[in-house]
C-alpha positions as CSV (number, residue, x, y, z in Angstrom):
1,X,-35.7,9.5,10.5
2,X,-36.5,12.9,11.8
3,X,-36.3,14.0,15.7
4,X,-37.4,17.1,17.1
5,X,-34.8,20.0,18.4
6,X,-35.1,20.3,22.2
7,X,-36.6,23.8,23.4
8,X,-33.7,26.1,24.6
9,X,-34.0,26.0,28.6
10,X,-30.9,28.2,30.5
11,X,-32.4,26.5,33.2
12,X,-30.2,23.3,34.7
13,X,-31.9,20.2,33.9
14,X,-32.6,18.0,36.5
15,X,-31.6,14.3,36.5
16,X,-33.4,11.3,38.4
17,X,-31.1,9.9,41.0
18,X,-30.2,6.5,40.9
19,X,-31.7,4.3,44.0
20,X,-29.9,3.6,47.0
21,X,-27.9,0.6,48.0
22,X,-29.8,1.1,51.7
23,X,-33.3,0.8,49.4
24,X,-32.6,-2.5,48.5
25,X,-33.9,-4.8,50.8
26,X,-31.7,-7.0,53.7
27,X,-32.3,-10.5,52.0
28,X,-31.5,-9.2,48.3
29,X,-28.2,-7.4,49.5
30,X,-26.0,-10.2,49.0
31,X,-26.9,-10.8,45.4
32,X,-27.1,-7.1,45.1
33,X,-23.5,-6.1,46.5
34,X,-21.3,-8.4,43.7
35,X,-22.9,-6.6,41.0
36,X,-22.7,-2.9,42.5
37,X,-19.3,-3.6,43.2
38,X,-18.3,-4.8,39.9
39,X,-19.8,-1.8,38.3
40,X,-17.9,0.5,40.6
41,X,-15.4,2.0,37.6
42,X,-12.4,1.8,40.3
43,X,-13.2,-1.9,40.6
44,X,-13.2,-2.4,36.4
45,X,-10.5,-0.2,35.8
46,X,-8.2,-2.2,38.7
47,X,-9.2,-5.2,37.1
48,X,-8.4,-4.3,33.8
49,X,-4.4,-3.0,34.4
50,X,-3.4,-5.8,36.4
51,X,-4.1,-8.3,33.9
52,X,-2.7,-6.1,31.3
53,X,0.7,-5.7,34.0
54,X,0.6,-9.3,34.7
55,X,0.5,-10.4,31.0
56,X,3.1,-7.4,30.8
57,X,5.5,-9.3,33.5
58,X,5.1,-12.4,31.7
59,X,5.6,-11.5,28.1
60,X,8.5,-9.7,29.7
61,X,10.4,-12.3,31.0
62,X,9.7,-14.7,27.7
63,X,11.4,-12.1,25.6
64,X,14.5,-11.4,28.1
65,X,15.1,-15.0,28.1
66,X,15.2,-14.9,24.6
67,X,17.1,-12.4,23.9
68,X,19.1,-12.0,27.1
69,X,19.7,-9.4,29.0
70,X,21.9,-7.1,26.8
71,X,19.4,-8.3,23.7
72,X,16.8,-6.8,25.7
73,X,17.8,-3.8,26.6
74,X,19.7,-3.3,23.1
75,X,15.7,-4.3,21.6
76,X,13.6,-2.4,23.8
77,X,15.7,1.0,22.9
78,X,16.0,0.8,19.2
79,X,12.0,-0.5,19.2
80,X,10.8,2.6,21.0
81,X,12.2,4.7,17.9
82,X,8.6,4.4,16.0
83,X,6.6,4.1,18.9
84,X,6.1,8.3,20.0
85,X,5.7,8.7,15.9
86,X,2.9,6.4,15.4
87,X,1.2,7.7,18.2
88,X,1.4,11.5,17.2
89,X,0.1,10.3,13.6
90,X,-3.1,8.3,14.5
91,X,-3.8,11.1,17.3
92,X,-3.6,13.5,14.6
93,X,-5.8,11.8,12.7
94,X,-8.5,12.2,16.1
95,X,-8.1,15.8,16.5
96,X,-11.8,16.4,15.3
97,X,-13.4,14.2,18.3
98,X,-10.6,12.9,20.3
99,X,-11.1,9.7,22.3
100,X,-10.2,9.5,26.1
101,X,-6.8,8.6,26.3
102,X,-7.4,5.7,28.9
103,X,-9.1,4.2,26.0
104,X,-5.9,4.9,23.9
105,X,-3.7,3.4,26.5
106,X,-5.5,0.1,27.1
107,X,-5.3,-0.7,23.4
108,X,-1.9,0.2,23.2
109,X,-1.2,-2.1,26.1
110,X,-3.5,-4.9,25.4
111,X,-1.2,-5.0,21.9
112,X,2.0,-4.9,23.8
113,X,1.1,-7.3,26.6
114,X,-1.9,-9.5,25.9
115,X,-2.1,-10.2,22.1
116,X,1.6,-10.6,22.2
117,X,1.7,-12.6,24.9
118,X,-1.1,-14.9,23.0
119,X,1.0,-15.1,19.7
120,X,4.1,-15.9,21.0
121,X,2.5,-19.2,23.3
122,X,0.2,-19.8,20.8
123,X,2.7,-19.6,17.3
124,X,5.1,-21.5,19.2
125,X,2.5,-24.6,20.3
126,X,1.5,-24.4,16.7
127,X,4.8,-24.2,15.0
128,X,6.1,-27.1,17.3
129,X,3.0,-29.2,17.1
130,X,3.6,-28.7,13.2
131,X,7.1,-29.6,13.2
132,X,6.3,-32.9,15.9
133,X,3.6,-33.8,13.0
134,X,5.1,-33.5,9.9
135,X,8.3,-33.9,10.9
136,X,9.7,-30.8,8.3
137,X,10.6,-28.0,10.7
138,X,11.6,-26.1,7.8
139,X,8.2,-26.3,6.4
140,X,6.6,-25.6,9.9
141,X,8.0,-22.7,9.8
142,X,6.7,-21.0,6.8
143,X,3.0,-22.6,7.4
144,X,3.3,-21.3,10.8
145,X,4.5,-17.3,9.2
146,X,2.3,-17.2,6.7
147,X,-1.1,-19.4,8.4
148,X,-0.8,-19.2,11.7
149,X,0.7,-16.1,13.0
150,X,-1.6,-14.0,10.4
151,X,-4.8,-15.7,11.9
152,X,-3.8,-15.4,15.6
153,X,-2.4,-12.0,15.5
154,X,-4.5,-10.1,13.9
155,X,-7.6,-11.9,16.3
156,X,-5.6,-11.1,19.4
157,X,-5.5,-7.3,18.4
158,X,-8.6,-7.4,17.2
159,X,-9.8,-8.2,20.7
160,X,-8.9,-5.0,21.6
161,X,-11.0,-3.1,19.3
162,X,-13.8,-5.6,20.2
163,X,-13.9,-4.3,24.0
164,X,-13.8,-1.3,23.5
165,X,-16.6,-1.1,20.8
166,X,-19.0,-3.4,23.4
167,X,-18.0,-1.1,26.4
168,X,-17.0,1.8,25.7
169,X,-19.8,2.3,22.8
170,X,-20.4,6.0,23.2
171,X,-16.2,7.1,22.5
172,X,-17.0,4.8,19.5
173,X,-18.9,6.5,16.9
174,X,-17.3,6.0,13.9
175,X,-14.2,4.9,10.9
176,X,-11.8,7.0,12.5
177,X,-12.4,5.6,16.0
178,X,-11.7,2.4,14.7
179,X,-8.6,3.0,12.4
180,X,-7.2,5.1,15.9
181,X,-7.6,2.5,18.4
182,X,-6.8,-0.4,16.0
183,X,-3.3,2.0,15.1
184,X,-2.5,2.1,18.9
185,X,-3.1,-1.7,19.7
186,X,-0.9,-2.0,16.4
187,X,1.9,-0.2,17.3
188,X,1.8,-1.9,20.6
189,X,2.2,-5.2,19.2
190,X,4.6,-4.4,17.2
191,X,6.6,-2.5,19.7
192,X,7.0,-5.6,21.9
193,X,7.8,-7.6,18.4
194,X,10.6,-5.6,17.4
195,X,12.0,-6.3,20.9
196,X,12.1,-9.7,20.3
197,X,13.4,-9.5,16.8
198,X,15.6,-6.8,17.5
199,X,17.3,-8.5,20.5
200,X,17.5,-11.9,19.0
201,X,19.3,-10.0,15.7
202,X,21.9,-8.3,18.4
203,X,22.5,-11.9,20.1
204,X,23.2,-13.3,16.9
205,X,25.9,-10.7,16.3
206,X,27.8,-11.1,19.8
207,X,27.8,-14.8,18.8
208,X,29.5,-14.0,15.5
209,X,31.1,-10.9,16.4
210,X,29.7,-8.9,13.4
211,X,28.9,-5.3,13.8
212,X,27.9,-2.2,12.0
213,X,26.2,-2.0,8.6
214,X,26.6,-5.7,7.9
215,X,25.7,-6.5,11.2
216,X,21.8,-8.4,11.7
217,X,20.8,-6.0,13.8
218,X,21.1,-3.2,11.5
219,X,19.6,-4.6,8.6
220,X,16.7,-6.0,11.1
221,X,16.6,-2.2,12.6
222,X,16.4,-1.5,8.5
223,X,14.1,-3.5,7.5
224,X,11.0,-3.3,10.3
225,X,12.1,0.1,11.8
226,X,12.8,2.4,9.2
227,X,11.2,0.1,6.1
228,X,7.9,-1.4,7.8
229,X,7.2,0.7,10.7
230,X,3.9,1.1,9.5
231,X,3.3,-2.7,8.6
232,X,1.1,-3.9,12.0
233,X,-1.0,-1.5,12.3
234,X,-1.9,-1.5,8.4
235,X,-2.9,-4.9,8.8
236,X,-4.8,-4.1,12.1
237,X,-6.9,-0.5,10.8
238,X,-8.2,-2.7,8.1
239,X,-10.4,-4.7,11.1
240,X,-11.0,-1.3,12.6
241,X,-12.5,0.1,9.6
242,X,-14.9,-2.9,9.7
243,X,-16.0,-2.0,13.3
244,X,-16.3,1.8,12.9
245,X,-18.6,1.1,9.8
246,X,-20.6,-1.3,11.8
247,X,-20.9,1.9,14.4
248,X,-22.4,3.9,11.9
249,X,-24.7,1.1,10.4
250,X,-28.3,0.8,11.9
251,X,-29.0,-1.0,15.0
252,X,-31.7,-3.0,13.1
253,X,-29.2,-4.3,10.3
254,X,-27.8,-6.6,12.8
255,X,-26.0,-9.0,10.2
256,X,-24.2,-6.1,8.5
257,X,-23.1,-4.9,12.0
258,X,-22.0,-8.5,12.7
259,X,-20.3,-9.1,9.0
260,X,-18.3,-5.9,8.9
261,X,-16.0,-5.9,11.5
262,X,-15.8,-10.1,10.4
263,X,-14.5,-9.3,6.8
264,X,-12.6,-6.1,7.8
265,X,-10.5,-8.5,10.3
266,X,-10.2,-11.6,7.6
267,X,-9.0,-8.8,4.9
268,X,-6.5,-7.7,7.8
269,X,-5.3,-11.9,8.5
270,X,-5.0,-12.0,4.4
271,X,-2.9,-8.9,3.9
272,X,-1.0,-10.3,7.1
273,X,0.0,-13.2,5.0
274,X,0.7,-11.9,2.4
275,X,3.5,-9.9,4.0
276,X,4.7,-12.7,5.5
277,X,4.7,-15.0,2.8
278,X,7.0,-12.3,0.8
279,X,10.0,-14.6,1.2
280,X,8.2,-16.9,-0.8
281,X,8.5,-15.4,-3.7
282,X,12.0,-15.6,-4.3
283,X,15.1,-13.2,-3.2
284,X,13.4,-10.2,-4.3
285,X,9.9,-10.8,-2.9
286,X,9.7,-9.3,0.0
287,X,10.6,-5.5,-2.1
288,X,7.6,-6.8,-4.6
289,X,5.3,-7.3,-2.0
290,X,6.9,-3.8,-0.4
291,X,6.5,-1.7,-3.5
292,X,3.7,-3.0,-5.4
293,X,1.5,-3.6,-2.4
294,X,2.2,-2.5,0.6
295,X,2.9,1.3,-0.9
296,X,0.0,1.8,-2.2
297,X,-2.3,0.2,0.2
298,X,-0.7,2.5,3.3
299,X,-1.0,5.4,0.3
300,X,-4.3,4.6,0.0
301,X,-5.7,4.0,3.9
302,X,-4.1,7.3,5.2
303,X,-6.4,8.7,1.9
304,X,-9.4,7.4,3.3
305,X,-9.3,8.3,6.6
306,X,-8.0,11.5,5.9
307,X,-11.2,12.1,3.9
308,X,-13.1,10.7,6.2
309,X,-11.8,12.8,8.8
310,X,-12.6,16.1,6.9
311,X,-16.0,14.3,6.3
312,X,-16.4,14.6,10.1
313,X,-15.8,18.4,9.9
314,X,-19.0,18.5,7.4
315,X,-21.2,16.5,9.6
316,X,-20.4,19.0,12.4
317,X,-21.6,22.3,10.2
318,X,-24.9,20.0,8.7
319,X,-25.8,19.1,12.1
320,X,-25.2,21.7,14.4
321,X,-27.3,24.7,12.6
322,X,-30.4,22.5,14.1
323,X,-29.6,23.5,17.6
324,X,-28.7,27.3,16.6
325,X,-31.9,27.4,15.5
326,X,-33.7,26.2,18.4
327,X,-31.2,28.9,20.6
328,X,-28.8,26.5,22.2
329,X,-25.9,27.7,19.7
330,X,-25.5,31.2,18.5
331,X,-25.5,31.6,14.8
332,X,-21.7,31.6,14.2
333,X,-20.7,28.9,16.2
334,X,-21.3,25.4,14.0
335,X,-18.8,27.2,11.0
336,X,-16.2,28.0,13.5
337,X,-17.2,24.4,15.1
338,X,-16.6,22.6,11.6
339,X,-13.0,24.4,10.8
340,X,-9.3,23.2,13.1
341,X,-7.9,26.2,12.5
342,X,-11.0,28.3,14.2
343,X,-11.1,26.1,17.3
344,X,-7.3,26.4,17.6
345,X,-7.9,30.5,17.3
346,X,-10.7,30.4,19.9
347,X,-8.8,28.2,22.4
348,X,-5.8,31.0,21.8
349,X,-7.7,33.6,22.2
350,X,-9.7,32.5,25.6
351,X,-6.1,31.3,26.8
352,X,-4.6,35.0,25.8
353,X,-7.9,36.8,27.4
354,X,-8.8,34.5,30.4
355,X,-6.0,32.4,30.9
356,X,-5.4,28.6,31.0
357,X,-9.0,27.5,32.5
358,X,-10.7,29.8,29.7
359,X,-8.9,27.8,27.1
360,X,-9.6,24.6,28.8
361,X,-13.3,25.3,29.0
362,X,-13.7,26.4,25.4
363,X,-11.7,23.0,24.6
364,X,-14.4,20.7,26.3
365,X,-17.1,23.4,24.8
366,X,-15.9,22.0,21.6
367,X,-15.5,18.3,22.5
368,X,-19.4,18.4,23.6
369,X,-20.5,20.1,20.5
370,X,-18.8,17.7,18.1
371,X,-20.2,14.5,20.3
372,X,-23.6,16.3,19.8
373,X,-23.1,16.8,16.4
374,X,-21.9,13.0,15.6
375,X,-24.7,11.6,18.2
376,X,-27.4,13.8,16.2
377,X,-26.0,12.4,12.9
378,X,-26.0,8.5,13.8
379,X,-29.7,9.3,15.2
380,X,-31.0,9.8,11.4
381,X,-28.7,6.8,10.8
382,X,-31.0,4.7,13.2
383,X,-27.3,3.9,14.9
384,X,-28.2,5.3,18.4
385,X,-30.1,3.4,21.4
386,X,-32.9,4.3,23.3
387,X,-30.7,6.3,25.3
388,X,-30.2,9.0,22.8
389,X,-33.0,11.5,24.1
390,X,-30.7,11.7,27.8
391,X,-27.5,11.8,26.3
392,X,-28.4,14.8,23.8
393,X,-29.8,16.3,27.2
394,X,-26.4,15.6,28.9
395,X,-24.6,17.2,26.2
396,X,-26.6,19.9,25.7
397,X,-26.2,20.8,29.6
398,X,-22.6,20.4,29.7
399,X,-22.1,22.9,26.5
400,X,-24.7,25.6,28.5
401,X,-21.9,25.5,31.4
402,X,-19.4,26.4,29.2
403,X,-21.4,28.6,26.8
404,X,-20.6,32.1,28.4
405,X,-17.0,31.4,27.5
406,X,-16.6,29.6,24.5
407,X,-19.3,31.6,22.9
408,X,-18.0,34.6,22.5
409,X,-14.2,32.9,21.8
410,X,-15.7,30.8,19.3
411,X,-17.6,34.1,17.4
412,X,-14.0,35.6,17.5
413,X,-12.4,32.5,15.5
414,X,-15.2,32.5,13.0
415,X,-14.7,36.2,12.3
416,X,-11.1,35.9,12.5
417,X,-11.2,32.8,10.0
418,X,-13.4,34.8,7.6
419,X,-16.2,32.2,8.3
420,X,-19.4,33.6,6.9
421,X,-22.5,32.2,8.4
422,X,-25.7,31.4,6.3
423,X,-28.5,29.4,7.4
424,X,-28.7,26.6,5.2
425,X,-31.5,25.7,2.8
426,X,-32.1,22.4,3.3
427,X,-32.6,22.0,7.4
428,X,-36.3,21.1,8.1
429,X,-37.0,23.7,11.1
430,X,-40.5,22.2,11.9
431,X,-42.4,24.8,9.3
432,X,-40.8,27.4,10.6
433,X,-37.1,29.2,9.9
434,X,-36.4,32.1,12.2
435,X,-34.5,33.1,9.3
436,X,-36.7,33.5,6.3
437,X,-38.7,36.9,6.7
């Protein structure tokens, strides 16, 4: 697929405006009106938080009567321990494109308020209905752990990744989109799970008066903080790797887009049980399970996305040469573009030259360049909708704003990086390469 490079203009483009709510005529208004409303982002967003706070206040009162009061506070204290790491690691991982963080914060709250306010009503129906059938509550148990909680779990978080691939489509365009906003619903999750576990374990102990290093609560603490921290949302990236595929996959492949995030959520429910189901296996089980699985496969994902990532950085220098050769970029800019360390030097150096806003600008210059570079890339993927021609427009307009400072920052960083630019052989420049002589 091949799409023409649009003529460099300094001119502003001008956009159509939208018609207006007095346009529409008197007898259409009241079927008109609920739908403007609802699209009105103040509306959406309103309606979004307070369910989130209300599943919040609910889950919050199941776990403090629970755990009591002291459990509580005792659990919500030593579970925030992993929560501010996690979150620094999977926002590293985003550095190259990162997503809004209101995106970032609804998943993180839809883990620790909706999906664990689903598994905890739903694995205790199942658990007791289990129990009430068979009558073997020992045996509920461990079908419940290693069946049920897997299956609901991981398709409660996944729900999360689900909205905000249908809604917010255009701050999902790829693998590492998915593994970030599947890490933060994770964590999430997992942060309001460790309450529960966590204050349960310290109940236990005032009951029996045991404290310190034999005490429940420290080997719990052990075990899921220090040990597992990571567990959750390595089940949980797996689905997210199925949906950031899908977002690179076609449009017209619409079984593929459809099956991905499907098997990339059923590997996420398997690998779920099979952590649970350690104890299974004997004494020693769950450390088997630990090293001989788990290990590896968190080895092994931070790998991939990690590559992935740096794979982003080569997308931005194959793509963006295109517009530097139609004028919109100057000739330095996609190598300084494609390198961290030059967009750190040419946010430094605006912010030591200009001050604050100059740094801020040249930030956002680069934000609108990578989205360019990504939107261009999914285009000759046949991923993007009709809409692509506009948004390129958009983008293209917001980096000619921001072009007088962040051009000459960025030509800085590619000097001071040692960033050699060289047109590159293989871009198709319509017949014609301003470069060849």
């Amino acid at each position: 697929m091949t799409h023409s490079f649009p003529p460099h203009h300094p001119a502003v483009p001008a956009y159509e405006d939208q018609p207006s709510f007095d346009a529409v005529p008197e007898r259409a208004r009241w079927r008109y009106k609920p739908r403007r409303l609802w699209r009105s982002r103040v509306v959406r967003v309103g309606a979004v938080f307070t369910l989130l706070a209300l599943c919040g206040l609910v889950i919050l009162a199941l776990v403090r009567e629970q755990t009591g009061t002291q459990g509580f506070l005792v659990g919500l204290g030593l579970a925030m321990l992993p929560v501010p790491l996690l979150m620094a690691a999977f926002r590293w991982l985003d550095r190259v494109e990162p997503g809004p963080w209101r995106n970032l914060l609804f998943a993180f709250s839809w883990g620790a308020c909706a999906a664990a306010l689903v598994a905890i009503i739903a694995n205790s129906f199942a658990t007791r209905w289990i129990a009430t059938a068979t009558a073997d509550p020992a045996a509920a148990d461990t079908l419940g752990a290693t069946v049920i909680a897997p299956v609901v779990e991981e398709s409660a978080k996944a729900a999360a990744v689900l909205l905000l691939f249908l809604f917010r489509r255009r701050d999902f365009t790829g693998i590492v989109d998915g593994v970030v906003i599947a890490g933060f619903t994770a964590t999430g999750f997992a942060f309001t799970e460790n309450i529960l576990y966590l204050g349960n374990a310290f109940g236990e102990d005032q009951e029996f008066g045991t404290s310190g290093i034999a005490s429940v609560t420290a080997a719990t603490f052990f075990v899921r903080i220090v040990m597992s921290p990571f567990a959750h949302p390595l089940f949980t990236v797996l689905t997210g790797i199925g949906f950031g595929i899908a977002a690179l996959t076609a449009r017209r492949k619409r079984v593929r887009r459809v099956a991905l995030p499907l098997l990339g959520l059923a590997l996420a429910m398997g690998v779920h049980a099979l952590w649970n189901g350690s104890a299974a296996f004997g004494p020693w089980g769950f450390y088997a399970v630990y090293g001989a699985f788990m290990v590896p496969a968190f080895g092994l994902l931070t790998w991939l996305v990690i590559w992935t990532r740096q794979r982003e950085l080569r997308t931005i220098s194959g793509e963006l040469p295109a517009y530097a050769a139609a004028g919109w970029l100057s000739p330095t800019e996609p190598l300084a573009l494609s390198s961290m360390r030059a967009r750190g030097l040419a946010r430094a150096y605006a912010a030591r030259s200009f001050g604050p806003a100059a740094a801020r600008a040249v930030g956002e210059y680069e934000a609108f360049a990578t989205s360019l570079a990504f939107l261009r890339h999914r285009a000759r993927r046949g991923a993007v909708g009709p809409d692509f021609v506009a948004r390129e427009q958009e983008l293209l307009h917001h980096l000619w704003q921001r072009k007088e400072m962040a051009g000459p920052a960025l030509t800085y960083a590619a000097r001071a990086t040692g960033r050699v630019w060289a047109p590159p052989p293989y871009l198709d420049y319509g017949g014609y390469n301003p470069y060849r002589s």
